[in-house]
C-alpha distance (Angstrom), angle and dihedral (degrees) to the residues before:
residue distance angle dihedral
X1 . . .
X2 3.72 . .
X3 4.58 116.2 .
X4 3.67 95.6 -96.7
X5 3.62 93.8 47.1
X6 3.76 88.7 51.1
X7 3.52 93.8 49.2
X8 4.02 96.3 46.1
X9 4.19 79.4 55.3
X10 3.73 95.9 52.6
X11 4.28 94.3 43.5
X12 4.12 84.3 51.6
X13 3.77 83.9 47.2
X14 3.69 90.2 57.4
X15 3.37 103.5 40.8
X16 3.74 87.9 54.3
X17 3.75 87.4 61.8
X18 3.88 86.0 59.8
X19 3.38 94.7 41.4
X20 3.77 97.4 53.3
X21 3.88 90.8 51.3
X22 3.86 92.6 40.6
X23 4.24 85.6 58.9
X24 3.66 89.0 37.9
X25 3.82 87.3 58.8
X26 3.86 96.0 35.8
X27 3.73 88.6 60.3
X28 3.73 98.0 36.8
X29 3.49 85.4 56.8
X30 3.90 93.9 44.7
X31 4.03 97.0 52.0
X32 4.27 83.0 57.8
X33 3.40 98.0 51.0
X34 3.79 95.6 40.0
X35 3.73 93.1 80.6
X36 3.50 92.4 53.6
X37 3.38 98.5 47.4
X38 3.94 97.0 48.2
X39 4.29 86.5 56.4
X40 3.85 81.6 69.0
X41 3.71 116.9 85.6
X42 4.02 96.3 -165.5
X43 4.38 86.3 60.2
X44 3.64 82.1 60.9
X45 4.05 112.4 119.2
X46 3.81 91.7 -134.9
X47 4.10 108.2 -52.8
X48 3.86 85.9 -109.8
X49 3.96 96.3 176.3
X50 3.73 100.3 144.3
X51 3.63 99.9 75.7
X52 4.05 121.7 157.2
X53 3.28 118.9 -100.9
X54 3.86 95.9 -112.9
X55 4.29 95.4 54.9
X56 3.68 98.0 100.9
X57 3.33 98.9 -172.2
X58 3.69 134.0 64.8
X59 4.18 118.5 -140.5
X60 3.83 109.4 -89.9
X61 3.87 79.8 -130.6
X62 3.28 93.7 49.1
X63 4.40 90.0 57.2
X64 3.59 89.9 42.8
X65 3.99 95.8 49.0
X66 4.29 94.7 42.9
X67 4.03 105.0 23.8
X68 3.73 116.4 68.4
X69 3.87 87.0 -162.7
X70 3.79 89.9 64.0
X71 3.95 90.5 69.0
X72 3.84 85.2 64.2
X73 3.80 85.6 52.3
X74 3.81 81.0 71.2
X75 3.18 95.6 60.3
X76 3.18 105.1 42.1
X77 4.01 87.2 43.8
X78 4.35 92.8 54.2
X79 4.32 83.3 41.5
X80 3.20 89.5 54.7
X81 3.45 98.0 47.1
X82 3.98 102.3 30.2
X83 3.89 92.3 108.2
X84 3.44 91.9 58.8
X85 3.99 100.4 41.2
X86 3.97 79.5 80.2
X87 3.59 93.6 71.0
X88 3.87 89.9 65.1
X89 3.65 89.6 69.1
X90 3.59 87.7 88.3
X91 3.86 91.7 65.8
X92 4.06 84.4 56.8
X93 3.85 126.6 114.1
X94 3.78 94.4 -128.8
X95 4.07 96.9 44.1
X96 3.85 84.8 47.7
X97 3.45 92.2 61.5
X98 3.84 77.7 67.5
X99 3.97 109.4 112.7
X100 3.26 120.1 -99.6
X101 3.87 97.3 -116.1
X102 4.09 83.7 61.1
X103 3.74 103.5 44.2
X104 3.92 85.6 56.5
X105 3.73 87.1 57.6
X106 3.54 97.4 48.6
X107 3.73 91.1 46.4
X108 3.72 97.6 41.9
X109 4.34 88.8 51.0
X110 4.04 90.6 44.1
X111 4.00 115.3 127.0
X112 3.50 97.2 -108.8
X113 4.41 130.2 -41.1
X114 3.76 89.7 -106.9
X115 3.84 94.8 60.3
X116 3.93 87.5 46.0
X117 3.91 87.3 52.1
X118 3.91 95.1 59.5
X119 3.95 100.4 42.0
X120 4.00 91.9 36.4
X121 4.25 81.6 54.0
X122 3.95 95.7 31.4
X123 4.68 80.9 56.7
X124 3.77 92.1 38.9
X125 3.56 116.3 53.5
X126 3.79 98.0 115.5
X127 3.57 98.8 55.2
X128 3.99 124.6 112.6
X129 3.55 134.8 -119.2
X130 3.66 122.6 -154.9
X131 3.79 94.2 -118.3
X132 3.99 90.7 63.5
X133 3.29 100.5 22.6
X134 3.80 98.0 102.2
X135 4.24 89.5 58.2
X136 3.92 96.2 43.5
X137 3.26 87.0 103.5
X138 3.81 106.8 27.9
X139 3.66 96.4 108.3
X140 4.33 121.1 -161.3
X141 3.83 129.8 -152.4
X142 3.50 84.6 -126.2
X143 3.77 116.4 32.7
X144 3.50 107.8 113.9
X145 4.56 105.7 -133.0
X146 4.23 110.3 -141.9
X147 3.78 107.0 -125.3
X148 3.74 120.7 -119.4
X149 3.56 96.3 -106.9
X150 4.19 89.1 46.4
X151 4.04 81.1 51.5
X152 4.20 95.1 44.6
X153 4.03 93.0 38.9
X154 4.03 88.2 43.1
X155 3.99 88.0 52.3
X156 3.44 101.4 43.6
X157 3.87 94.5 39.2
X158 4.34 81.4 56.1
X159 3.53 96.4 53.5
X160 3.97 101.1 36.0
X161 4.23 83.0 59.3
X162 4.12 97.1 34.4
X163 4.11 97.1 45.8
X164 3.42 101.4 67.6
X165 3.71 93.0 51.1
X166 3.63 96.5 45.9
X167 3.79 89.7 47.5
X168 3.70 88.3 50.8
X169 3.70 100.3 50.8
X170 4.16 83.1 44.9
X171 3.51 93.2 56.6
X172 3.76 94.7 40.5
X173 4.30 88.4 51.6
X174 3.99 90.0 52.2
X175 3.88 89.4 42.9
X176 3.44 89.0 56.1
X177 3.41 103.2 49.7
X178 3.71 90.8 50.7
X179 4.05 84.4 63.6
X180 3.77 97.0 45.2
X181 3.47 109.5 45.3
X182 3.38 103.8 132.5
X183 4.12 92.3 -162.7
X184 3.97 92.1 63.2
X185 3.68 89.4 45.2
X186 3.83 121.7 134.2
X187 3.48 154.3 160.0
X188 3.86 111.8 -96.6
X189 4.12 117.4 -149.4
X190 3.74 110.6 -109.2
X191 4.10 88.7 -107.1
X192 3.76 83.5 59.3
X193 3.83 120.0 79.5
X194 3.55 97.9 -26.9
X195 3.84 87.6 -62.4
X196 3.71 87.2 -77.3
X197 3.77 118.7 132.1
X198 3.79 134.1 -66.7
X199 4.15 153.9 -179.8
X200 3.73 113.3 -135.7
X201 3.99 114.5 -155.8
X202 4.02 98.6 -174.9
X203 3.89 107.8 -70.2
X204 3.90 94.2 -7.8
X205 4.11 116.8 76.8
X206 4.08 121.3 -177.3
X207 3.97 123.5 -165.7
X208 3.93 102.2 -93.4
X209 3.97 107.3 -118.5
X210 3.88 116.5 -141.6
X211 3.87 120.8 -151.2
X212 3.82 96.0 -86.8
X213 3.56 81.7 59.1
X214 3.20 104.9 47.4
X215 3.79 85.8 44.7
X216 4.10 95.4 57.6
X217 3.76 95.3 49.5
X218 3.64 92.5 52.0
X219 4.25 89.7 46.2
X220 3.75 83.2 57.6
X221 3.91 96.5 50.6
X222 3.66 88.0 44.1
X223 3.48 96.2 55.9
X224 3.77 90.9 41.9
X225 3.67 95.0 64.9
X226 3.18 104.8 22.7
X227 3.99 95.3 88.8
X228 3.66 87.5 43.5
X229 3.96 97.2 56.8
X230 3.75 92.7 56.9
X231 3.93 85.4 55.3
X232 3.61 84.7 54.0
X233 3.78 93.4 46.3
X234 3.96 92.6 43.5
X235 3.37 88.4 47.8
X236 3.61 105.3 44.3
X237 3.54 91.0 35.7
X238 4.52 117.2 174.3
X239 3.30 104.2 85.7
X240 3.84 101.4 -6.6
X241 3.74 82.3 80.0
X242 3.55 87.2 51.4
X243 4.06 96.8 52.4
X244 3.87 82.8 42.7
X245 3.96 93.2 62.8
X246 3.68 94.5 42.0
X247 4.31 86.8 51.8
X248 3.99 93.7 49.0
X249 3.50 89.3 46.8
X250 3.78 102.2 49.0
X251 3.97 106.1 66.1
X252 3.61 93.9 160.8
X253 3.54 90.4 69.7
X254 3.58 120.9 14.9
X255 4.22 119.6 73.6
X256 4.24 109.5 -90.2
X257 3.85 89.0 -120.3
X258 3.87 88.0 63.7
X259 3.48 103.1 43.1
X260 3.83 89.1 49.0
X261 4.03 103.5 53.9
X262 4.35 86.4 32.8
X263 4.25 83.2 64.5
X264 3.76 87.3 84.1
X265 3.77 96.4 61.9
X266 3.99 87.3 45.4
X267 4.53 93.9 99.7
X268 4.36 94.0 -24.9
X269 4.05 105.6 83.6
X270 3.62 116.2 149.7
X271 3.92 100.9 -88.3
X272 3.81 125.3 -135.6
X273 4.38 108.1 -116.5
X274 3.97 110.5 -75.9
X275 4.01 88.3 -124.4
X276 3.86 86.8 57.8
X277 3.48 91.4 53.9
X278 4.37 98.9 41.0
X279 4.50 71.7 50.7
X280 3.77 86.3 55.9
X281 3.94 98.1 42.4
X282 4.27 93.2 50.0
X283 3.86 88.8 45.1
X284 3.83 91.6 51.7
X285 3.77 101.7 36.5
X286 4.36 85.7 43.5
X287 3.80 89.2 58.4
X288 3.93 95.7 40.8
X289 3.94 107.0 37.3
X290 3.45 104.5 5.3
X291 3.70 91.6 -120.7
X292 4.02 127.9 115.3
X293 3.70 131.0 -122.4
X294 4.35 81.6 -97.0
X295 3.69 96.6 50.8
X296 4.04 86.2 61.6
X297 3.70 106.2 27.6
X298 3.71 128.6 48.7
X299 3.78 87.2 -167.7
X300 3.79 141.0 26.6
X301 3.40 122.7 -159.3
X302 4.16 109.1 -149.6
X303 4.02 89.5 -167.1
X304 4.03 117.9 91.2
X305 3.39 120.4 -124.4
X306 3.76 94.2 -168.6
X307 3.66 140.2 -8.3
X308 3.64 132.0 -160.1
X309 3.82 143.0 168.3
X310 3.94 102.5 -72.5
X311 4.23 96.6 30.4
X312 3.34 149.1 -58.3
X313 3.88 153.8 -75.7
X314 3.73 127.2 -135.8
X315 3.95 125.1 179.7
X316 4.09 118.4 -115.0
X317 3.82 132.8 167.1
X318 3.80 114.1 -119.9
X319 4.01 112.2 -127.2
X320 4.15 115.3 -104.9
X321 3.26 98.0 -117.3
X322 3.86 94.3 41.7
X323 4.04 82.1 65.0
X324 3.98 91.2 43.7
X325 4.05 86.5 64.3
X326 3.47 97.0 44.5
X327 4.33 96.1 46.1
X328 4.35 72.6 49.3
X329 3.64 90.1 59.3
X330 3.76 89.5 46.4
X331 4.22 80.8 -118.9
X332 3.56 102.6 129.2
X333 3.95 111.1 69.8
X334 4.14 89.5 -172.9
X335 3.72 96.2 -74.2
X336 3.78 94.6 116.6
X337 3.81 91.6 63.2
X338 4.15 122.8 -168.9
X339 3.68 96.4 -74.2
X340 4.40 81.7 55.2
X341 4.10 78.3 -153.2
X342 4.03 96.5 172.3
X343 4.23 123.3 -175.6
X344 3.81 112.7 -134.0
X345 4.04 118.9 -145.2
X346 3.34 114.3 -152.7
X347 3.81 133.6 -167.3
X348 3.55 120.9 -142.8
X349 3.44 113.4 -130.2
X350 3.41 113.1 -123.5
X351 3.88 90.8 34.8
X352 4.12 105.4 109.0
X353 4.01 90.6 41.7
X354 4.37 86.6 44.1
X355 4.16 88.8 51.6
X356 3.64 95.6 43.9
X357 3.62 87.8 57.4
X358 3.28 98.3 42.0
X359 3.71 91.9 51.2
X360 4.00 92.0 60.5
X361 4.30 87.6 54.9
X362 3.79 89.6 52.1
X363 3.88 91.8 50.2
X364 3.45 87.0 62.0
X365 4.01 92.3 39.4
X366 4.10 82.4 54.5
X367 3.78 90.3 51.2
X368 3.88 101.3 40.9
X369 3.77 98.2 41.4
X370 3.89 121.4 -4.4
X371 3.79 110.4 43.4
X372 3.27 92.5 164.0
X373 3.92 91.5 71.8
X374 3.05 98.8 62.4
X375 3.72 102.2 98.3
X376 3.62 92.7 38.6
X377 4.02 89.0 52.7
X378 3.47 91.4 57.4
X379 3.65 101.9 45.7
X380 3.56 82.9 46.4
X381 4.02 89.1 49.7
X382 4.00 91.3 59.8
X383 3.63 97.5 38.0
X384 3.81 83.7 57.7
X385 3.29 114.3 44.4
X386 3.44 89.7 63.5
X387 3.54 100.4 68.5
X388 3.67 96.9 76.9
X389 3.47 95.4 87.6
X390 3.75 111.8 69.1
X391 3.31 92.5 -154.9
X392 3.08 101.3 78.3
X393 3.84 99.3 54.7
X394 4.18 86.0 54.4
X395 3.57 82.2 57.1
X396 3.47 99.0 44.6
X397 4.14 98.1 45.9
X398 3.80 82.6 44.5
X399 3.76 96.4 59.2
X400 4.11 93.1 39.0
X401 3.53 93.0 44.8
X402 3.98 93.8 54.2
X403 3.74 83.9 41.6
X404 3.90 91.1 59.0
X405 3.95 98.5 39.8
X406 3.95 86.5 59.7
X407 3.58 88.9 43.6
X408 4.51 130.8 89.7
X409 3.62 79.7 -103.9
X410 3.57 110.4 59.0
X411 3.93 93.6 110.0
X412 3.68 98.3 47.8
X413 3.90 102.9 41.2
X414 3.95 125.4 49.4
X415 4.07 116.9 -163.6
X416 4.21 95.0 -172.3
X417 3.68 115.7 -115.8
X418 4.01 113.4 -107.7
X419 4.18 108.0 -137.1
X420 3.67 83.1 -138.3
X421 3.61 93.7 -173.7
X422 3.81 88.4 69.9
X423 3.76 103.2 42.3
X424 3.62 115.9 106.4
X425 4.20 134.0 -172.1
X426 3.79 80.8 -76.7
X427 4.15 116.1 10.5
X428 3.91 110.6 75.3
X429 3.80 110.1 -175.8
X430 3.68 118.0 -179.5
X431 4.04 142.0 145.1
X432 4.03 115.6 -51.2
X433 3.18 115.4 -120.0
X434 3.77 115.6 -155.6
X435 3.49 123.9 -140.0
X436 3.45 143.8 71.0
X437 3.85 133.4 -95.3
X438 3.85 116.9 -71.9
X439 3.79 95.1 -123.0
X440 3.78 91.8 54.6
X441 3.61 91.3 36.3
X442 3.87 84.3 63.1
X443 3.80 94.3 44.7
X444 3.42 83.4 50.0
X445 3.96 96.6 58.4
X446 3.90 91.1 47.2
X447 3.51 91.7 57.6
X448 3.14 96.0 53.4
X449 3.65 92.6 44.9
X450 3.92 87.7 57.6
X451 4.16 90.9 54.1
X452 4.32 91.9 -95.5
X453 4.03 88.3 -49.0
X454 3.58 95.3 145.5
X455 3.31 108.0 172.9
X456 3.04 96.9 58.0
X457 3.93 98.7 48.5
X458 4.26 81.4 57.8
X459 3.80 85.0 52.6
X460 3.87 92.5 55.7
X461 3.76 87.2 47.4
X462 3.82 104.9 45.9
X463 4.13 84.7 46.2
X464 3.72 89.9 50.8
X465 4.30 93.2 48.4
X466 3.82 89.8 41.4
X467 4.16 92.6 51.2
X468 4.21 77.6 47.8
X469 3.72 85.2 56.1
X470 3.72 98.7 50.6
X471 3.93 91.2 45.3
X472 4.04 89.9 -114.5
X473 3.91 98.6 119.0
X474 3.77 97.6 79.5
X475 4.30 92.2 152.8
X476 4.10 91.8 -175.1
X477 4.21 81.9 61.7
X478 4.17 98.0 48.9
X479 3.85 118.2 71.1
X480 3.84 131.7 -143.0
X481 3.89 95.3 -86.4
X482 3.79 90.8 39.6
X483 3.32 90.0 61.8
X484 4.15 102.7 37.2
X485 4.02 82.1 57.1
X486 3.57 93.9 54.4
X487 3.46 99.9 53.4
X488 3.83 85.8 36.8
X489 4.36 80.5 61.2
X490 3.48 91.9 69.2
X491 4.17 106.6 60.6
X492 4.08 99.9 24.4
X493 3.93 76.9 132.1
X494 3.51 90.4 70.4
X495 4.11 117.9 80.5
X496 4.09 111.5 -93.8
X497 3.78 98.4 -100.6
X498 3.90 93.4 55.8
X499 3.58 90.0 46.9
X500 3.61 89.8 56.1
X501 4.10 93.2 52.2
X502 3.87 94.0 45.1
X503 4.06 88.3 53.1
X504 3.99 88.8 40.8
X505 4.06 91.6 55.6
X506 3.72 95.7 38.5
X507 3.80 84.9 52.4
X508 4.11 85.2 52.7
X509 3.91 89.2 43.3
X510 3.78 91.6 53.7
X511 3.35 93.1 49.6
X512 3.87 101.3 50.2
X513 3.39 92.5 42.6
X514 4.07 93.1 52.5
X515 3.83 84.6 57.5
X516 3.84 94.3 57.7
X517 3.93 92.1 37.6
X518 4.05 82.2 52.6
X519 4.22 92.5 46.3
X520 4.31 90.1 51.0
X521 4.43 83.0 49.0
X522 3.43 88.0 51.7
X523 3.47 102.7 39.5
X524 3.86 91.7 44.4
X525 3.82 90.8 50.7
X526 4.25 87.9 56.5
X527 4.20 90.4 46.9
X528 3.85 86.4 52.1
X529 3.78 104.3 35.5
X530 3.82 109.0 25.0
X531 3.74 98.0 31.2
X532 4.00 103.7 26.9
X533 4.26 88.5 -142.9
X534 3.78 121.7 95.2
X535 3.62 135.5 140.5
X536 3.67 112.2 -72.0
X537 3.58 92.0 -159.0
X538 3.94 105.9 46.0
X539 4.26 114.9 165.9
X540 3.30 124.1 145.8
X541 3.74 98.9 -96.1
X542 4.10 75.0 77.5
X543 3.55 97.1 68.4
X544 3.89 127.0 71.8
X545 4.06 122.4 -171.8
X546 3.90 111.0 -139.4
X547 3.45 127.3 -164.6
X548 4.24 89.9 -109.4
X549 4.14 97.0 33.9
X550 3.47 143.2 -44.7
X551 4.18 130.9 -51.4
X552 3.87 126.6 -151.7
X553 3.85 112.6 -156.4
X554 4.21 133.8 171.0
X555 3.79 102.9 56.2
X556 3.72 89.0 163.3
X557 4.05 89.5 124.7
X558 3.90 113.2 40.2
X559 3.34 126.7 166.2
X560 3.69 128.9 -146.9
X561 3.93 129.1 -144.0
X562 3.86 122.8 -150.2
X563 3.84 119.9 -120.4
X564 3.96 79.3 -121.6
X565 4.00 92.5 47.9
X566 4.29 89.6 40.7
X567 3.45 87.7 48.5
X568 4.42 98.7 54.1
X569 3.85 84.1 42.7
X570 3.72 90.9 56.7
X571 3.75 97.4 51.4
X572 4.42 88.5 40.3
X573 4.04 75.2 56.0
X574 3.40 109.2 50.6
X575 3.87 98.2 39.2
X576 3.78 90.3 54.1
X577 3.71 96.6 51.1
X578 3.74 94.5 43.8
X579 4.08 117.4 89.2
X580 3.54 94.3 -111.9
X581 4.12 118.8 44.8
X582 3.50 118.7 -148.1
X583 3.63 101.6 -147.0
X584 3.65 99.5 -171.5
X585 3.84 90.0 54.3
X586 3.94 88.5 52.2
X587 3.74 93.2 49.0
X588 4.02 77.7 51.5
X589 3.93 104.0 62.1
X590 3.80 90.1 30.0
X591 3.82 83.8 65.0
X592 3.71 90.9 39.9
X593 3.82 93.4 51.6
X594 3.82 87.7 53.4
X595 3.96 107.3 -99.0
X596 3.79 112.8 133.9
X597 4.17 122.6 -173.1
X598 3.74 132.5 -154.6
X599 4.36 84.0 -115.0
X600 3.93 138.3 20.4
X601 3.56 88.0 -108.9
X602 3.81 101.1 157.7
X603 3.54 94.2 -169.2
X604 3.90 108.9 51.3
X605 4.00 84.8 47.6
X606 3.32 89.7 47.5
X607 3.67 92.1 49.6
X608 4.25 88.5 46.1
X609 3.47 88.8 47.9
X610 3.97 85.9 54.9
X611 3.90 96.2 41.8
X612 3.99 80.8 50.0
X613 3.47 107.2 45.6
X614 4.17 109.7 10.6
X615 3.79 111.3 23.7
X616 3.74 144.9 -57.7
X617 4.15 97.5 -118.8
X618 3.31 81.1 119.2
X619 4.12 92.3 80.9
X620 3.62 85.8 70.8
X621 3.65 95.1 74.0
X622 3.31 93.2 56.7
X623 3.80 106.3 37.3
X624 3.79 95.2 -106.2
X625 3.76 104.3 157.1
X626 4.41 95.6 -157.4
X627 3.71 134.1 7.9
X628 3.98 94.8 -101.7
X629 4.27 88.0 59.5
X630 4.03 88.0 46.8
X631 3.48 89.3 48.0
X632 3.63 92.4 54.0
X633 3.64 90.9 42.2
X634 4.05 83.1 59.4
X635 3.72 94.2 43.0
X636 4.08 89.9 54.4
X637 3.90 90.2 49.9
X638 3.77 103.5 46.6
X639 4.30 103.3 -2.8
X640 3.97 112.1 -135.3
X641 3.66 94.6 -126.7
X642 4.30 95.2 -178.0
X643 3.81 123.1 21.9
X644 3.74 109.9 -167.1
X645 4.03 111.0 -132.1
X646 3.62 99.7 -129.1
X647 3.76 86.3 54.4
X648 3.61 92.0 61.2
X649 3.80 104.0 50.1
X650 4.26 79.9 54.5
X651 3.57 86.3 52.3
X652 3.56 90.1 46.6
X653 3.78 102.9 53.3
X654 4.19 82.3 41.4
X655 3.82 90.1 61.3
X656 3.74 95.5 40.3
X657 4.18 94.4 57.5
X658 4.05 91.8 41.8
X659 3.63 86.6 48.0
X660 3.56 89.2 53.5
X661 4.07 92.2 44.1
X662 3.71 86.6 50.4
X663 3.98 96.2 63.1
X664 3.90 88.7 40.8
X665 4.06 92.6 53.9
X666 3.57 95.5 -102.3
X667 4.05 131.7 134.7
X668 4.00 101.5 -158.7
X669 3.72 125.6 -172.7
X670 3.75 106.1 -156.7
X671 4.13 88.7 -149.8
X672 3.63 90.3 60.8
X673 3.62 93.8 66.5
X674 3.99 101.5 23.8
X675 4.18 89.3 54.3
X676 3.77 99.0 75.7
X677 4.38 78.8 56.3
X678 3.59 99.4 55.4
X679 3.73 120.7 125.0
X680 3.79 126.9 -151.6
């Protein structure tokens, strides 16, 4: 250790002394005041009593805001973590004066990247990223600001839960390694090990692990913490619930055991109380019109009809003569109809200031243990922070619903009308559409087609999405019979001629449902390539089966193509659903469209352009066993070095409708349905 290195040690030694006795104070000074401020109703995080059953965790606001004890949490939380709040030093101004040369040293001899994660985050919380950092300061009458000590507890409560998992999963990827490498691999002697084989690392040896293995430990870590990462998310709620929607809707990539438990957070997220929210509505609607929640509504419903990360959407009925003014305005186009039944959005308060901090803990989450996030986090970052401003989404459902009532579709699809003149920064009211989700709407139909058994139709469909999982539910690949014998495997219990009916109507339900999955394809394909808007953040939550078609709601993030960018996607389309590809003309658009590859490989582009925008049967060929191992088959043959974000949100809503084909028995090509789109 050279002097200046020393003496860069023994200043960060110092300042930890402050440090310690600066949290020590902070959350002294919290656990007094905590009493104080729970006897206030108006510090409370939302009064969310009414949670269902199956929420097992309580807010962290919520403990801090209606348990006294909770204050001591704090202080137990920053005592706990006091000898690590030093290590955020190195994220201050006057230690990154520091040269370079020094910092490196001080990083390089840290405890361990984790621990620098939660005191870097725990000294940090008020900093700015660019995707926010325009409404910082934009202040509303009615946001609700998170305290410092909701911020620190919040942080530290994260990272206490969070840091032995990721330390776990670290440890088990080095451990791993160790027992794979296939460099110190040898042949053990038949006295050694049971003969099997093993890695040799000088004097030590370790049983070598082949990819079964490897697979089976990680199953059981998976389903370890799986459970306890939606008590996280439940409990941390913001964007947690966010990150949990995008992991239960993303098979292809995320482990099954995820997926599965993060399907609760998919449209049921503990709800705020419906008076809070009819409180919300008059405050708004008083400070923008004038005009009370009565004045508007002749009813309120206090029930939720969904909740979601940002807020929530009750059902109303719009007053006559409210609808009178608006047919005199030549406003309403028919979508308030006679019942003038109307869905309510609302914001949660504290929601825009809640995601902006949450998006500074999973920076450091992205940095400490996913890397690979990173990209998506930030995409995900500015797609978000825009939808804190209702506005937009009135404009947005506006512009796609005009879009689809001039489109072939107008009678099969409904986009509900927003009653723009009502919508506020955060109150969206619009038409109610009604219906339930698709995916229930399906488990719906197999129940009944199994005479109301419905545990067993949820049976049929969790075998179906795990054999998706595991890459074994290739439908092109499994005939008619095949497939009447499966579903004939799963009531042989039952006596013949009831086995016969059950097949017969889940035969019918397949078929009815392909038609609709078809109709979203199709419809999907003329958003993206005729109109160049489309939801950028489609899942099936988003879609809602009528009685008389099929509804698209939550248009708070759409994305928009080019002409230039619809124009490359139309040619990638049409050459891969013709018979004969033209590989170099692929290669072309994919270029145009903005992809670039380490080589001029026409074929693997070609074949990610396929896997993209068409279908991934091409993982058969070469054993692939899901699209996320074909993909990186691709990558190590001709790497993807830039993937344009427009390109993925297509990909996206691709994936998410041959997904859904999959578990109904179908092998879709997206170009099949998206070529009769195509512009020029």
């Amino acid at each position: 250790m050279d002097r200046t290195s020393f003496w860069s040690l023994i200043i960060i030694l110092l300042l930890s002394l402050c440090h310690f006795e600066l949290a020590h104070a902070t959350a002294s000074h919290l656990y007094t005041l905590g009493p104080r401020l729970s006897k206030n109703p108006q510090n409370s995080a939302g009064g969310k009593e009414n949670l269902k059953s199956h929420y097992r965790c309580q807010s962290r606001v919520e403990q801090l805001s209606n348990k006294n004890i909770c204050w001591k949490s704090v202080l137990n939380q920053f005592k706990s973590m006091a000898f690590f709040i030093p290590l955020g030093l190195l994220q201050q101004p006057y230690i990154q004066r520091l040269p370079v040369q020094h910092m490196k040293f001080l990083t390089q001899k840290s405890i361990g990247l984790p621990l620098v994660a939660i005191s870097a985050v725990s000294l940090n919380l008020l900093r700015t990223s660019p995707a926010h950092a325009s409404t910082k300061n934009r202040t509303y009458k009615h946001s609700k600001k998170m305290k410092p000590q909701e911020i620190i507890s919040r942080t530290l409560s994260f990272w206490r839960q969070a840091t032995p998992i990721i330390l776990h999963y670290k440890f088990t990827q080095v451990w791993l390694d160790l027992h794979s490498r296939q460099s110190h691999l040898i042949e053990s002697d038949d006295d050694l090990i049971g003969g099997d084989k093993i890695v040799r690392y000088g004097p030590l040896t370790m049983k070598y692990y082949d990819r079964k293995k490897r697979d089976e430990i990680y199953e059981k870590l998976h389903s370890r913490y799986a459970d306890i990462a939606l008590d996280i998310i439940l409990e941390m709620r913001g964007l947690f619930i966010k990150i949990g929607q995008v992991l239960s809707s993303r098979p292809d990539f995320i482990p099954e055991q995820y997926v599965n438990v993060m399907q609760v957070v998919q449209d049921e997220v503990p709800p705020w109380t419906g008076e809070e929210i009819r409180d919300v509505i008059e405050e708004s609607w008083q400070r923008n019109f004038g005009l009370s929640v009565d004045d508007i509504l002749e009813s309120f419903e206090l029930e939720v009809l969904g909740s979601a990360s940002i807020g929530q959407v009750h059902k109303g009925i719009i007053r006559q003569d409210v609808v009178e003014k608006l047919k005199s305005k030549g406003i309403n186009d028919n979508g308030l109809s006679k019942k003038r039944e109307v869905a309510i959005k609302v914001m949660h308060l504290d929601a825009e200031d809640r995601f902006r901090n949450d998006f500074k803990i999973f920076k450091w989450l992205c940095r400490v243990a996913l890397p690979g996030w990173s990209p998506i986090l930030r995409e995900l970052e500015s797609q978000m922070m825009t939808e804190f401003d209702y506005h937009h989404e009135a404009n947005n459902l506006d512009r796609v619903r005009k879009n689809m009532m001039a489109s072939p579709y107008r009678k099969k699809v409904v986009v509900p009308m927003p009653v723009k003149e009502f919508c506020t920064q955060n109150v969206l009211i619009m038409e109610y559409l009604d219906g339930v989700k698709l995916e229930t709407a399906i488990l719906n139909d197999i129940t009944d087609a199994l005479n109301g058994n419905r545990s067993l139709a949820k049976v049929i469909m969790d075998d179906r999405r795990r054999a998706l999982f595991q890459g074994n539910l290739n439908a092109g690949e499994v005939s008619v019979i095949e497939n009447f014998n499966k579903l004939r495997d799963y009531f042989r219990q039952y006596p013949l001629h009831e086995q016969l009916s059950f097949t017969l109507r889940l035969g019918y339900l397949q078929w009815k449902q392909s038609k609709a999955i078809k109709l979203l394809l199709d419809v999907h394909g003329h958003q993206i390539l005729q109109n160049g808007i489309f939801n950028g953040d489609c899942h099936p939550g988003n879609i809602i089966q009528m009685k008389n078609g099929l509804g698209l709601i939550d248009y708070g993030q759409c994305k928009m193509l080019s002409e230039t960018e619809r124009i490359a996607l139309s040619t990638i389309v049409a050459e891969l659903g013709a018979r004969k590809v033209n590989e170099e003309n692929v290669a072309e658009a994919m270029h145009t469209f903005g992809f670039r590859f380490e080589n001029g490989r026409n074929d693997t582009i070609t074949n990610t352009a396929r896997l993209f925008f068409d279908s991934d049967v091409g993982r058969r060929e070469v054993n692939c066993p899901t699209p996320q191992s074909y993909l990186m088959h691709l990558q190590k043959e001709n790497a993807m070095t830039v993937c344009p974000d427009p390109a993925v949100f297509v990909a996206r809503t691709s994936f998410l409708f041959r997904g859904f084909g999959s578990l109904m028995g179908m092998e879709i090509h997206t170009s099949q349905h998206w070529k009769s789109n195509i512009i020029k």
